[in-house]
N, C-alpha and C positions, 0 to 999 in steps of 0.2 A: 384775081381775075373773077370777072363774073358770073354767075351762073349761067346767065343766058348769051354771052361769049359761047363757054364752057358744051353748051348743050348745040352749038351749031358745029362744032368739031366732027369730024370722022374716031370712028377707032384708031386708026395708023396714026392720026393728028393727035388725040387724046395721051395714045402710048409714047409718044415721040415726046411731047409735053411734060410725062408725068418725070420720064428719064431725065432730061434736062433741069428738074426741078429738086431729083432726086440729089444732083451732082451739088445742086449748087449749095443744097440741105448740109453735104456733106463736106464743103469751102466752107460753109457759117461756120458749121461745129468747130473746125480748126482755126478758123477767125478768133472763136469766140474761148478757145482755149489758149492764144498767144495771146489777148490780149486786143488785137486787132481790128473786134468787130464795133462800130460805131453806132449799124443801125439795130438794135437788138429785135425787134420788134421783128423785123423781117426772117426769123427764125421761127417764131408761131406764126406768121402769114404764108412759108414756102409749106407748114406741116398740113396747113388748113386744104389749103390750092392741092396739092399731094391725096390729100382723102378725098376734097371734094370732084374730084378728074376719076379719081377711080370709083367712086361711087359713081357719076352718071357712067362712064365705060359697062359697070357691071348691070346699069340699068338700059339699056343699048343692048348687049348681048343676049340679055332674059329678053328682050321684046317690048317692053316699054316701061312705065314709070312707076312705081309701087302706089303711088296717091292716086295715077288714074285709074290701076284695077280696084283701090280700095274704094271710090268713087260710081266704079261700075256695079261693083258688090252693093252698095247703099241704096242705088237708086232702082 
């Protein structure tokens, strides 16, 4: 998913998102222990999606985005 998808979310959307994401992280792993899983790659693509949802949530909750306060500090 994209970032800029990603950053039009609500919180309640982002959390709903990240759990759904978590579940399915946790269907790979036993995919990927029977034997089952075909697309492997889609195991570091659910890990990435996973951080990056919760990193903007945690930037959302502080107030806004780490690069525009450092941006504001600069100028």
């Amino acid at each position: 998913m994209k970032t800029a998808d990603v950053r039009a979310m609500t919180l309640d959307q982002l959390e709903d998102e990240v759990l759904k994401l978590k579940k399915e992280a946790f269907n790979l792993r036993f995919q990927r222990a029977t034997g089952q899983l075909e697309n492997t790659a889609r195991v570091r693509q659910v890990r990435r999606d996973i951080a990056r949802m919760k990193t903007i949530a945690a930037q959302k909750r502080s107030g806004g985005s780490a690069r525009a306060a450092a941006r504001a500090r600069a100028e």
